[in-house]
mmCIF file of the N, C-alpha and C atoms, coordinates in Angstrom:
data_MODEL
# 
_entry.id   MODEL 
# 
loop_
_atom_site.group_PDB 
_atom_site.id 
_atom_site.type_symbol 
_atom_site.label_atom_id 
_atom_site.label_alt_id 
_atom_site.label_comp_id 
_atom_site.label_asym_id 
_atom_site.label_entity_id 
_atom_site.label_seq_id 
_atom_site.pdbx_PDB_ins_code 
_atom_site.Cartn_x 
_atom_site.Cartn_y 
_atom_site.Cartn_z 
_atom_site.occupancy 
_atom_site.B_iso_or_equiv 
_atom_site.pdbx_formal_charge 
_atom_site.auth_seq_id 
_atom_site.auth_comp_id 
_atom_site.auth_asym_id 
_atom_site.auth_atom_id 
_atom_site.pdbx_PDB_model_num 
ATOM 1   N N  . UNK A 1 1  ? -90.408  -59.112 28.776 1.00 0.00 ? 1  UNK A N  1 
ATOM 2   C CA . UNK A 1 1  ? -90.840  -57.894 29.436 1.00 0.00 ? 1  UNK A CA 1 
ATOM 3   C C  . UNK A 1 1  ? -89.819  -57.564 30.522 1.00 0.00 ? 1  UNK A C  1 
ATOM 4   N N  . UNK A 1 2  ? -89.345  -56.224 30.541 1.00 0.00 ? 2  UNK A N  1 
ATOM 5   C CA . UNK A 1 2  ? -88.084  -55.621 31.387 1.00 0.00 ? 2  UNK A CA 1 
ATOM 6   C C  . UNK A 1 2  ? -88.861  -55.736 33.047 1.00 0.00 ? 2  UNK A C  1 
ATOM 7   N N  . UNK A 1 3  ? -88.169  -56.193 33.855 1.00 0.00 ? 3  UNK A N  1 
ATOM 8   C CA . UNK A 1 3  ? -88.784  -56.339 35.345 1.00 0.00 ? 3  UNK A CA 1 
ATOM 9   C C  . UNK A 1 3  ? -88.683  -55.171 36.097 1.00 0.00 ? 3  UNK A C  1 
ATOM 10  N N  . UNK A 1 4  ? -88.980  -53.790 35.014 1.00 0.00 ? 4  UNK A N  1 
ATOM 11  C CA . UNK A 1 4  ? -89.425  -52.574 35.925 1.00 0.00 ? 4  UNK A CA 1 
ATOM 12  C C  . UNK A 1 4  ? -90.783  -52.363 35.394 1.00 0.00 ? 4  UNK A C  1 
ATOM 13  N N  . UNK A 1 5  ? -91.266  -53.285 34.575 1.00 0.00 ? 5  UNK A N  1 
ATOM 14  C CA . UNK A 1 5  ? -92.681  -53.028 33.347 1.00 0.00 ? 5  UNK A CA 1 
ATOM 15  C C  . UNK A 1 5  ? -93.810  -53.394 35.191 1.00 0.00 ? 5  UNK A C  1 
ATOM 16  N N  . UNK A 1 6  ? -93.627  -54.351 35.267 1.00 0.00 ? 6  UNK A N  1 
ATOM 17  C CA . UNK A 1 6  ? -94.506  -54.812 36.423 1.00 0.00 ? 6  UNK A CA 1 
ATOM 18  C C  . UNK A 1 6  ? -94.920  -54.786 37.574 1.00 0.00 ? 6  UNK A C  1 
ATOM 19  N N  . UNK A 1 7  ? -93.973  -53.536 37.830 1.00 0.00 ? 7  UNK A N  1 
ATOM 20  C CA . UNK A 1 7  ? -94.703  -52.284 39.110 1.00 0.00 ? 7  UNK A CA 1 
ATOM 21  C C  . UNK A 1 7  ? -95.487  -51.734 38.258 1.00 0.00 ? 7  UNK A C  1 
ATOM 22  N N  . UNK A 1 8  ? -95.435  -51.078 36.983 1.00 0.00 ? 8  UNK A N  1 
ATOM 23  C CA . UNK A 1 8  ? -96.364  -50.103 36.338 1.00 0.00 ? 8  UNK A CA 1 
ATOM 24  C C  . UNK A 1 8  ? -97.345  -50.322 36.340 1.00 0.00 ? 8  UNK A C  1 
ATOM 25  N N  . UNK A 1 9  ? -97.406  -51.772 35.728 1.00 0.00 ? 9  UNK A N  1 
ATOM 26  C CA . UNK A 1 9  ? -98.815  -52.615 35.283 1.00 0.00 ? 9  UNK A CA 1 
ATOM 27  C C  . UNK A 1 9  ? -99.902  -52.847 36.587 1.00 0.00 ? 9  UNK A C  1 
ATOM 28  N N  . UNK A 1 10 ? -98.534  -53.300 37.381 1.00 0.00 ? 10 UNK A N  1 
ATOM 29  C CA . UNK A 1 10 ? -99.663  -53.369 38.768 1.00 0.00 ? 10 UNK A CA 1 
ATOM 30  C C  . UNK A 1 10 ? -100.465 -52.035 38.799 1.00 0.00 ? 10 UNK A C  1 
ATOM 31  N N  . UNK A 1 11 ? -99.510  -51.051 39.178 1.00 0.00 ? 11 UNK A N  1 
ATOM 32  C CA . UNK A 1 11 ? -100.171 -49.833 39.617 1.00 0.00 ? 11 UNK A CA 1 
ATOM 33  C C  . UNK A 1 11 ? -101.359 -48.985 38.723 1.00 0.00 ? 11 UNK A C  1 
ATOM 34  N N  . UNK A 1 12 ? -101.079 -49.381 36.923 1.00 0.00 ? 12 UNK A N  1 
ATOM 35  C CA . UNK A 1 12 ? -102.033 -48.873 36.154 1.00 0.00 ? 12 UNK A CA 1 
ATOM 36  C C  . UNK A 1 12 ? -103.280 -50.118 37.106 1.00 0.00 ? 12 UNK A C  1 
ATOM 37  N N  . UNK A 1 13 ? -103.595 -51.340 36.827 1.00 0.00 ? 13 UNK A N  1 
ATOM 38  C CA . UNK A 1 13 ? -104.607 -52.120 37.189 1.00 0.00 ? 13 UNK A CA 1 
ATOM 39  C C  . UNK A 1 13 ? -105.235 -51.593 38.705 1.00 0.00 ? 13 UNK A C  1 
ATOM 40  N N  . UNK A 1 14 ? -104.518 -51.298 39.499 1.00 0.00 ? 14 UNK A N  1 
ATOM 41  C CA . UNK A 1 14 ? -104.815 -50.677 40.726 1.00 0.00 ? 14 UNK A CA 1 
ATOM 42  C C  . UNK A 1 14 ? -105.654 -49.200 40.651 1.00 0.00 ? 14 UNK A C  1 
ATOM 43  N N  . UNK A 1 15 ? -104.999 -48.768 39.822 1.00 0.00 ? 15 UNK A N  1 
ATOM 44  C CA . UNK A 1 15 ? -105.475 -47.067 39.672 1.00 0.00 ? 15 UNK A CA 1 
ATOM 45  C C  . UNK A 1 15 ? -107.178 -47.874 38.899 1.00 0.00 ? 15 UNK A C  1 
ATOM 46  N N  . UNK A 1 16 ? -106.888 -48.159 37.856 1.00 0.00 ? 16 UNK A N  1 
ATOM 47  C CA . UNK A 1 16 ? -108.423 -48.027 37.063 1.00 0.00 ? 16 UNK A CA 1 
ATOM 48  C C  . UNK A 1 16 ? -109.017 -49.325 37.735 1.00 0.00 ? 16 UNK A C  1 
ATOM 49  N N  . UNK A 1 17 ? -108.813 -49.887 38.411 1.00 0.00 ? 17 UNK A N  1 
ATOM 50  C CA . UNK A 1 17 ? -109.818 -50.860 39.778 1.00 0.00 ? 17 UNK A CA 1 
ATOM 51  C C  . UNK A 1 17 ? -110.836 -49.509 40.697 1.00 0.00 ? 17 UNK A C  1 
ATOM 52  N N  . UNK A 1 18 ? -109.639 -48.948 41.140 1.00 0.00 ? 18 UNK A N  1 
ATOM 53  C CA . UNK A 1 18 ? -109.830 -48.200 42.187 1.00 0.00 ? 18 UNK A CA 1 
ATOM 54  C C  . UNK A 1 18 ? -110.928 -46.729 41.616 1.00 0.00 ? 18 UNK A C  1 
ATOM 55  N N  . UNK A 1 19 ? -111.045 -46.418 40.108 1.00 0.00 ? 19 UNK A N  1 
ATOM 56  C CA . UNK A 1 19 ? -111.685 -45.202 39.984 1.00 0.00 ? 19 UNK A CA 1 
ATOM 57  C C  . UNK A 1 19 ? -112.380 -45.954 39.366 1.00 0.00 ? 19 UNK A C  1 
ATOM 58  N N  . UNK A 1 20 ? -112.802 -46.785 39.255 1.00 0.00 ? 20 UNK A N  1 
ATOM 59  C CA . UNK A 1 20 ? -113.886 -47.913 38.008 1.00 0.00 ? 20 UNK A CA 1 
ATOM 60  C C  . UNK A 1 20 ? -115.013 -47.993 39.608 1.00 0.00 ? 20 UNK A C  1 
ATOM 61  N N  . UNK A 1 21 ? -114.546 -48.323 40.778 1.00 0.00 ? 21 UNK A N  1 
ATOM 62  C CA . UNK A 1 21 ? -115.355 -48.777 42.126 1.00 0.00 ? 21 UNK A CA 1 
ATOM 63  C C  . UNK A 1 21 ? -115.714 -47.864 42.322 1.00 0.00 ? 21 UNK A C  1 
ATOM 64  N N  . UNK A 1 22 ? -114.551 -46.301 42.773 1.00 0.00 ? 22 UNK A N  1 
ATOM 65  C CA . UNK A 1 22 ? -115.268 -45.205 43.178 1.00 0.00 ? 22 UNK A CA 1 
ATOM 66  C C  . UNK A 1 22 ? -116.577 -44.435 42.439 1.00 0.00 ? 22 UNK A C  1 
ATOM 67  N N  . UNK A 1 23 ? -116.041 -44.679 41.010 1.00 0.00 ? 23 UNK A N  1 
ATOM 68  C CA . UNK A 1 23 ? -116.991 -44.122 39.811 1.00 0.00 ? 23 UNK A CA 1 
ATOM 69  C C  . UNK A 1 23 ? -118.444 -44.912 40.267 1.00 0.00 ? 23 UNK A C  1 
ATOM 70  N N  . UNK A 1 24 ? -118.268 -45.893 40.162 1.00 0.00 ? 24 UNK A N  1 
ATOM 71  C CA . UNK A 1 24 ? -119.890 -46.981 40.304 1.00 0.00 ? 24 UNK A CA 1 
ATOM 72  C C  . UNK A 1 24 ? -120.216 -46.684 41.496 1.00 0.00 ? 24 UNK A C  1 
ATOM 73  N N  . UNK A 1 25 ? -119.539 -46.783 42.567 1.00 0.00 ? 25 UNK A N  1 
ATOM 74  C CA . UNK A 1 25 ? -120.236 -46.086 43.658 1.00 0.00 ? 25 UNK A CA 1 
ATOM 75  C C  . UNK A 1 25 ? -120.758 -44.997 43.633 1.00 0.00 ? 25 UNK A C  1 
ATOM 76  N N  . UNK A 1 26 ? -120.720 -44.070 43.377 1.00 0.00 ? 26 UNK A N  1 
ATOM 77  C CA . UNK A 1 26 ? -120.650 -42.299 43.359 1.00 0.00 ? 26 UNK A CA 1 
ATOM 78  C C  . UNK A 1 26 ? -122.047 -42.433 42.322 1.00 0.00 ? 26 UNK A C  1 
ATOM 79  N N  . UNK A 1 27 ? -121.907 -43.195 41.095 1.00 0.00 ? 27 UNK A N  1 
ATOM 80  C CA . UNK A 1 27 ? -123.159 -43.454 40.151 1.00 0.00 ? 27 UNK A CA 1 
ATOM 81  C C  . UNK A 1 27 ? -124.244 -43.673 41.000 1.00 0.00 ? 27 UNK A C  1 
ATOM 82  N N  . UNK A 1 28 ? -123.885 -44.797 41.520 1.00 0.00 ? 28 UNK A N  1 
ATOM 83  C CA . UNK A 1 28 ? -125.175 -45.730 42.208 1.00 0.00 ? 28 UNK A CA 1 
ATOM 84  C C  . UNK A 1 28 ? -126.140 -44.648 43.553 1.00 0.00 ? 28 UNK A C  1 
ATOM 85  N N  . UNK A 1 29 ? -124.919 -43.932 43.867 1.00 0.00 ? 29 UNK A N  1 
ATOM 86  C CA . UNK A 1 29 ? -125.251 -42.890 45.389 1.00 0.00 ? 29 UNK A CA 1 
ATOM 87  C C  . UNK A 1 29 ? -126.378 -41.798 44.921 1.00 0.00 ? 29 UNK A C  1 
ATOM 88  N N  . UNK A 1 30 ? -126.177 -41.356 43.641 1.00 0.00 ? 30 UNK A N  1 
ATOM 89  C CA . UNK A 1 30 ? -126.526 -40.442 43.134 1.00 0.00 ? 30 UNK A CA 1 
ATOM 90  C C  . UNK A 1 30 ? -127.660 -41.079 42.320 1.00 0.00 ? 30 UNK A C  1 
ATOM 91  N N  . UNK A 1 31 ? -127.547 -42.035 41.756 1.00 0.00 ? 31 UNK A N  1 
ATOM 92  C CA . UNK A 1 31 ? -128.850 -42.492 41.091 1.00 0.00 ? 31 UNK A CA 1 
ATOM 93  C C  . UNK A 1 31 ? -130.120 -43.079 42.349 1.00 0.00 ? 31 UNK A C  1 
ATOM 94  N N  . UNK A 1 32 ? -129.928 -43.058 43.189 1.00 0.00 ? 32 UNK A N  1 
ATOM 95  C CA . UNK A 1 32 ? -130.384 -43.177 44.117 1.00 0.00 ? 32 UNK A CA 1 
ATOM 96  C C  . UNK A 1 32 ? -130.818 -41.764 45.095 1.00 0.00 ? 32 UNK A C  1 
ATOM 97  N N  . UNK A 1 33 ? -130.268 -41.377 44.880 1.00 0.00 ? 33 UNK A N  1 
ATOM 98  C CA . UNK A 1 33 ? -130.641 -39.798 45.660 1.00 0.00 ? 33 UNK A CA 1 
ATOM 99  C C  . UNK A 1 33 ? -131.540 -39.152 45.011 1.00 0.00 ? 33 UNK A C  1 
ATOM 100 N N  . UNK A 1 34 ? -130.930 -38.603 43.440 1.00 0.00 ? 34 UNK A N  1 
ATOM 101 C CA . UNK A 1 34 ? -131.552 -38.162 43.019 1.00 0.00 ? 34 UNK A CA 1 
ATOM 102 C C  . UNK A 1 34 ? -131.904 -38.304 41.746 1.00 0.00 ? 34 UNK A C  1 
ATOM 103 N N  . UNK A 1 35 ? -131.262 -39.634 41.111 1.00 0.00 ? 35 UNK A N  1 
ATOM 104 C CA . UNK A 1 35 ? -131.759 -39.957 39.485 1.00 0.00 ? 35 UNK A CA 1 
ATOM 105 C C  . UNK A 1 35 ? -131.304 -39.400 38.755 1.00 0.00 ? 35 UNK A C  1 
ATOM 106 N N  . UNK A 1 36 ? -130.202 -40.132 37.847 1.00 0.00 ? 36 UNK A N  1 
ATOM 107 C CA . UNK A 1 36 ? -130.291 -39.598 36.469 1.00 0.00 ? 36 UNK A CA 1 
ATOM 108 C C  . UNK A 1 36 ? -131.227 -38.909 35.371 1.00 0.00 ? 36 UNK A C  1 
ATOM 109 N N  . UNK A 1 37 ? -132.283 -39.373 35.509 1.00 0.00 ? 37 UNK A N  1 
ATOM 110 C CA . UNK A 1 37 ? -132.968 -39.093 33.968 1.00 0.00 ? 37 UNK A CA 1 
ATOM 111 C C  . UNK A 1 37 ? -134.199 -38.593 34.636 1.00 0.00 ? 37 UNK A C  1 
ATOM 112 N N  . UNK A 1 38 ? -134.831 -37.899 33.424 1.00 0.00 ? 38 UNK A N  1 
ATOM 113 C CA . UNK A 1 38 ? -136.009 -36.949 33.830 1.00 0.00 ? 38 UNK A CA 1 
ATOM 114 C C  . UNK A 1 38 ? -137.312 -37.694 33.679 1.00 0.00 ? 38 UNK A C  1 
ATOM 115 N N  . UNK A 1 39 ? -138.470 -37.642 33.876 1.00 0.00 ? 39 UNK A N  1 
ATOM 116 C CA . UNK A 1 39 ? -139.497 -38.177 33.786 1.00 0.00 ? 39 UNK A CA 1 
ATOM 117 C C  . UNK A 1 39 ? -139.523 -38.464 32.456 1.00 0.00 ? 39 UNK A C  1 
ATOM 118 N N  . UNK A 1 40 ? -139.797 -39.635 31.600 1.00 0.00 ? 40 UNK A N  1 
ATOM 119 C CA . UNK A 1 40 ? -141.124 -39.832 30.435 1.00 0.00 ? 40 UNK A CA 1 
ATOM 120 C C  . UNK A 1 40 ? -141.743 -38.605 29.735 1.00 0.00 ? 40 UNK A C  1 
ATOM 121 N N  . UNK A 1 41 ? -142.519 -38.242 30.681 1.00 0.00 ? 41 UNK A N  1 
ATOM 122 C CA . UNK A 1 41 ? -143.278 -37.020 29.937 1.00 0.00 ? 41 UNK A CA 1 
ATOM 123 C C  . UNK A 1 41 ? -142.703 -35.736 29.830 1.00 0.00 ? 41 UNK A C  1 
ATOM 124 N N  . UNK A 1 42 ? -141.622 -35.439 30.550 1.00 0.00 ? 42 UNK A N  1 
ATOM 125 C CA . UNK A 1 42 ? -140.537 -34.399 30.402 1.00 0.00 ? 42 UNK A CA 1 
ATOM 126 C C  . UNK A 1 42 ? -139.558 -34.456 29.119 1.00 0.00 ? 42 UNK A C  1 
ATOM 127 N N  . UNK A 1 43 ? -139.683 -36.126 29.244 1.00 0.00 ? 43 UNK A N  1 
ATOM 128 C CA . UNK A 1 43 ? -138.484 -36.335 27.865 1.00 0.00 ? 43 UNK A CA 1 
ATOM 129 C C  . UNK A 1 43 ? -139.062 -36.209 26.896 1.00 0.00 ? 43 UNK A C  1 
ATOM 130 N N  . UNK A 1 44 ? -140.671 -36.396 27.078 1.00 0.00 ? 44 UNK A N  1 
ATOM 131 C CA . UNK A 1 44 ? -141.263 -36.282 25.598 1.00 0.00 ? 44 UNK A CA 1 
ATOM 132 C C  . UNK A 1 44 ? -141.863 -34.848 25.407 1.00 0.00 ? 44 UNK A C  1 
ATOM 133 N N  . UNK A 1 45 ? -141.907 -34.091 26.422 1.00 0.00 ? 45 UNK A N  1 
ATOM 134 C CA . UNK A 1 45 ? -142.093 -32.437 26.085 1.00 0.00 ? 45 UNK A CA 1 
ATOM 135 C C  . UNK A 1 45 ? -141.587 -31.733 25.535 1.00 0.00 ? 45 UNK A C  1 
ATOM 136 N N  . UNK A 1 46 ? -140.032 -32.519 25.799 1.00 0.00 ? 46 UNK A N  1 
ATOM 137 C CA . UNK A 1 46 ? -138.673 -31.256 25.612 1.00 0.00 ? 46 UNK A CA 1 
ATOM 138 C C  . UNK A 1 46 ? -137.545 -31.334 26.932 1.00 0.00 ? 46 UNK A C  1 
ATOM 139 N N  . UNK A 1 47 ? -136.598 -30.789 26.341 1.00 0.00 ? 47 UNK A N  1 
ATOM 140 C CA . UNK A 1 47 ? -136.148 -30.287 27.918 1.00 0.00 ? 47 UNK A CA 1 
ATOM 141 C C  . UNK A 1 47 ? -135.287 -29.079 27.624 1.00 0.00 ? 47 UNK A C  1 
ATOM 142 N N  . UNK A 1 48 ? -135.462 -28.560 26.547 1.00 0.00 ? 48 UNK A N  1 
ATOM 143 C CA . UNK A 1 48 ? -135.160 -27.164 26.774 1.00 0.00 ? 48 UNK A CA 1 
ATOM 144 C C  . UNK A 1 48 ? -135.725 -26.107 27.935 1.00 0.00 ? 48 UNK A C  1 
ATOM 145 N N  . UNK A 1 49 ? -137.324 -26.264 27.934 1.00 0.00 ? 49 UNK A N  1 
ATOM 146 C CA . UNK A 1 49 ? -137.692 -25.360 29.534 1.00 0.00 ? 49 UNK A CA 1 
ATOM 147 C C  . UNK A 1 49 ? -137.176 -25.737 30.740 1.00 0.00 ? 49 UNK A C  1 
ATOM 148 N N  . UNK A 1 50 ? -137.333 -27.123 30.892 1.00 0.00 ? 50 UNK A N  1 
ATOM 149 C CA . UNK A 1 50 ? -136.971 -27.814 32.324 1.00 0.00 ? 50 UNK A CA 1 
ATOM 150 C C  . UNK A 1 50 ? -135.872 -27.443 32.556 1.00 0.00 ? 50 UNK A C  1 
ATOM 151 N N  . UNK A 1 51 ? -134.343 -27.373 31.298 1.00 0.00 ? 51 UNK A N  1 
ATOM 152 C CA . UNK A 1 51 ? -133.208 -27.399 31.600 1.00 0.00 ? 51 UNK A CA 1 
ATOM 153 C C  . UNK A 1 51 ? -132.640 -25.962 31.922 1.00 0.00 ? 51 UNK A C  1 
ATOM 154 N N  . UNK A 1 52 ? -132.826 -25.216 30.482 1.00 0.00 ? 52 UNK A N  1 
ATOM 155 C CA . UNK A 1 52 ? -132.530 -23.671 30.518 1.00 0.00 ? 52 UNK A CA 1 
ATOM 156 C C  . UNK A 1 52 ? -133.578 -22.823 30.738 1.00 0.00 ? 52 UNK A C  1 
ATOM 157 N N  . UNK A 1 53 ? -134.975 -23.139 30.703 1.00 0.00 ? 53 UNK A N  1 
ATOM 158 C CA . UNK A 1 53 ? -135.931 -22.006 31.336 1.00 0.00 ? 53 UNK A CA 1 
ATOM 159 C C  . UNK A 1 53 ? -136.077 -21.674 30.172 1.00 0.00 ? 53 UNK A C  1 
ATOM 160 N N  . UNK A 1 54 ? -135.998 -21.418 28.648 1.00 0.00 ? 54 UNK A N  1 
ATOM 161 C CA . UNK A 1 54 ? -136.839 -20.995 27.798 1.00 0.00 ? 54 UNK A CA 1 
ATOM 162 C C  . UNK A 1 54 ? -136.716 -22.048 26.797 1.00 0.00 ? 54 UNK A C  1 
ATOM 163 N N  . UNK A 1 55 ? -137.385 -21.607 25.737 1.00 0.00 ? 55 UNK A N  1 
ATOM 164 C CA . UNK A 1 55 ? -137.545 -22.488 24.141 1.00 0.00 ? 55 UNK A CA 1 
ATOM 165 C C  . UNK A 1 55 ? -136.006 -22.299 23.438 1.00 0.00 ? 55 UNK A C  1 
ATOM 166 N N  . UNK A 1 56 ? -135.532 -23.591 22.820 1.00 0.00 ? 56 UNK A N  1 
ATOM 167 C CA . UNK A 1 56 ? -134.374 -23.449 22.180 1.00 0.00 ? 56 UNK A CA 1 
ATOM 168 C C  . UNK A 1 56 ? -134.344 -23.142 20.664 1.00 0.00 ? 56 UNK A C  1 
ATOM 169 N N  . UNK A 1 57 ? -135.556 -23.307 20.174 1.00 0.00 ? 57 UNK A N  1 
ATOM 170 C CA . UNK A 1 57 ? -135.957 -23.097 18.845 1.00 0.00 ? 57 UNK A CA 1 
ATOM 171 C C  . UNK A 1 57 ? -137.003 -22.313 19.109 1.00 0.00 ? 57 UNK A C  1 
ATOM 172 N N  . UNK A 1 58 ? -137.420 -21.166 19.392 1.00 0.00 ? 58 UNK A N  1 
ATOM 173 C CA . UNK A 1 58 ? -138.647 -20.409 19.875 1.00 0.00 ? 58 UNK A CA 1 
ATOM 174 C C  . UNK A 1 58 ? -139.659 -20.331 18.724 1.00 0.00 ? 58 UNK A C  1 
ATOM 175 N N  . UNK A 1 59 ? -138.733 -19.881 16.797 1.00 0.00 ? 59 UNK A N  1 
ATOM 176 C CA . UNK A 1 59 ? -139.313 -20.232 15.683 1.00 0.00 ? 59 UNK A CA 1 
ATOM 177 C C  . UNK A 1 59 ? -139.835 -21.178 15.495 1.00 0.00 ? 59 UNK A C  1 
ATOM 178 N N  . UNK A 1 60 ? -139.426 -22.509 15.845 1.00 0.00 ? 60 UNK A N  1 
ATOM 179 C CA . UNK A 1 60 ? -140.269 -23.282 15.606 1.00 0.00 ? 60 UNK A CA 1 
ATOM 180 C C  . UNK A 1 60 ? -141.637 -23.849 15.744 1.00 0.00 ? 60 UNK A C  1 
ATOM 181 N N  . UNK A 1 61 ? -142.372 -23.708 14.751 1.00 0.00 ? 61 UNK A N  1 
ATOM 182 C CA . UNK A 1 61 ? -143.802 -24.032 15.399 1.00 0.00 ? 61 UNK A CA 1 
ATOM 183 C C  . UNK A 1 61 ? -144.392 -25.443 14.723 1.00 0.00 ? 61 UNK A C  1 
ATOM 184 N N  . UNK A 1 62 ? -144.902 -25.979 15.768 1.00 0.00 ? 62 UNK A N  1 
ATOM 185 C CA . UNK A 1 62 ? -145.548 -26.963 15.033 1.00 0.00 ? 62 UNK A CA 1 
ATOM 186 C C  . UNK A 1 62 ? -146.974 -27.055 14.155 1.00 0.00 ? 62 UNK A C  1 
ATOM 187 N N  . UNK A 1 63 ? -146.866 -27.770 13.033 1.00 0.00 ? 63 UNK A N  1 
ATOM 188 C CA . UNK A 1 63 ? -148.147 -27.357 12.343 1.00 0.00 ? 63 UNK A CA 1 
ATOM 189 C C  . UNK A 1 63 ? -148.633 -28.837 11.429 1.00 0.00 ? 63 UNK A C  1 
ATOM 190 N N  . UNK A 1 64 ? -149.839 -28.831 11.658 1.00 0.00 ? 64 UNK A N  1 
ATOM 191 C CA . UNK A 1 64 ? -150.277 -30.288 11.253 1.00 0.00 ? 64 UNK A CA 1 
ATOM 192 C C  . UNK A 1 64 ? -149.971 -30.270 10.121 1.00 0.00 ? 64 UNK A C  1 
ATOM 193 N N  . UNK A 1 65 ? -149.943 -31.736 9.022  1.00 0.00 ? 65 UNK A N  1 
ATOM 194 C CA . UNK A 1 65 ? -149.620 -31.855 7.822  1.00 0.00 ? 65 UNK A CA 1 
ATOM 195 C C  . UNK A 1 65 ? -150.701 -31.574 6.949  1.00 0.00 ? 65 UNK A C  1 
ATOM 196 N N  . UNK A 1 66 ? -151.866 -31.739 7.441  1.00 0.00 ? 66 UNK A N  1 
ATOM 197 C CA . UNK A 1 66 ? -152.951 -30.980 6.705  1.00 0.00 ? 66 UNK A CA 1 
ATOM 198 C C  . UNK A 1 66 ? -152.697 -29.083 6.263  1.00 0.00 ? 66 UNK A C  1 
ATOM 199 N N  . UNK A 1 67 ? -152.153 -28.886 6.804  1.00 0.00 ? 67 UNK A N  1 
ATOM 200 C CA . UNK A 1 67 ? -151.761 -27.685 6.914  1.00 0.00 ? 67 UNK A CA 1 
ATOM 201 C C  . UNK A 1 67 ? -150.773 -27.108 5.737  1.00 0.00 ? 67 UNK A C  1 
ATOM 202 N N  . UNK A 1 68 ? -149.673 -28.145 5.672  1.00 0.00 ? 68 UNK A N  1 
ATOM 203 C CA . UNK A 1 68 ? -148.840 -28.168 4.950  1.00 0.00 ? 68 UNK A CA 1 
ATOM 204 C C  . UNK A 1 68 ? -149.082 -28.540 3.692  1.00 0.00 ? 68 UNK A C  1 
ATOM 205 N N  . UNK A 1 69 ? -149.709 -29.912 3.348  1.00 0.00 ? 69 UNK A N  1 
ATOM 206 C CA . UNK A 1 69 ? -150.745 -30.024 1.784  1.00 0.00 ? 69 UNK A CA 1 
ATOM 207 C C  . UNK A 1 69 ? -151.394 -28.704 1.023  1.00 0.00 ? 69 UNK A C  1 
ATOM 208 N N  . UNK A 1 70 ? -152.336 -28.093 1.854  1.00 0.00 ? 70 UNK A N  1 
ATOM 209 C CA . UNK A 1 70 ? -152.786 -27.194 1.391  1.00 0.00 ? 70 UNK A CA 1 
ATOM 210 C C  . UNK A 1 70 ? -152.001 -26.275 0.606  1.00 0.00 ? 70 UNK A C  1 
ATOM 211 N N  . UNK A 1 71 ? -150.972 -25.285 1.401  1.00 0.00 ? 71 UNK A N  1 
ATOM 212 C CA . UNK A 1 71 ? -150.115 -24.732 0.895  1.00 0.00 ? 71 UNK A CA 1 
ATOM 213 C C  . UNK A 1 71 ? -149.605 -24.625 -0.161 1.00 0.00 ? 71 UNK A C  1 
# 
C-alpha cells in the first residue's frame, strides 16, 4: 500500500465515525422528543388521514366475505 493511501483511510474512518455518532445522536434526540412511529392503533387504521388528510384509495371499500360468496 502507497504511503499516501493512509491519510485517506484515516480520514475516510474519521469522517464515517464522526456522521455514524452525529447520526445516532440526532436519532436518539428526536426519538425522544418526539418519536419515530405512530401509535398501534394509527398504524392499524391507516395513515393515509393522519399523514395527508384524506383517503388514498377513497374507492376502496371494504366488504365482508359473506358478501362476496353471494355474488
Amino acid at each position: 500500500m502507497p504511503a499516501s493511501s493512509l491519510p485517506q483511510l484515516v480520514g475516510i474512518s474519521t469522517l464515517l465515525g464522526a456522521v455514524f455518532t452525529l447520526s445516532f445522536a440526532i436519532n436518539m434526540a428526536l426519538e425522544y422528543v418526539i418519536g419515530h412511529r405512530v401509535s398501534a392503533e394509527t398504524e392499524l387504521n391507516g395513515l393515509d388521514v393522519p399523514e395527508m388528510g384524506q383517503l388514498g384509495y377513497p374507492e376502496f371499500v371494504f366488504r365482508p366475505e359473506t358478501a362476496l360468496k353471494a355474488a
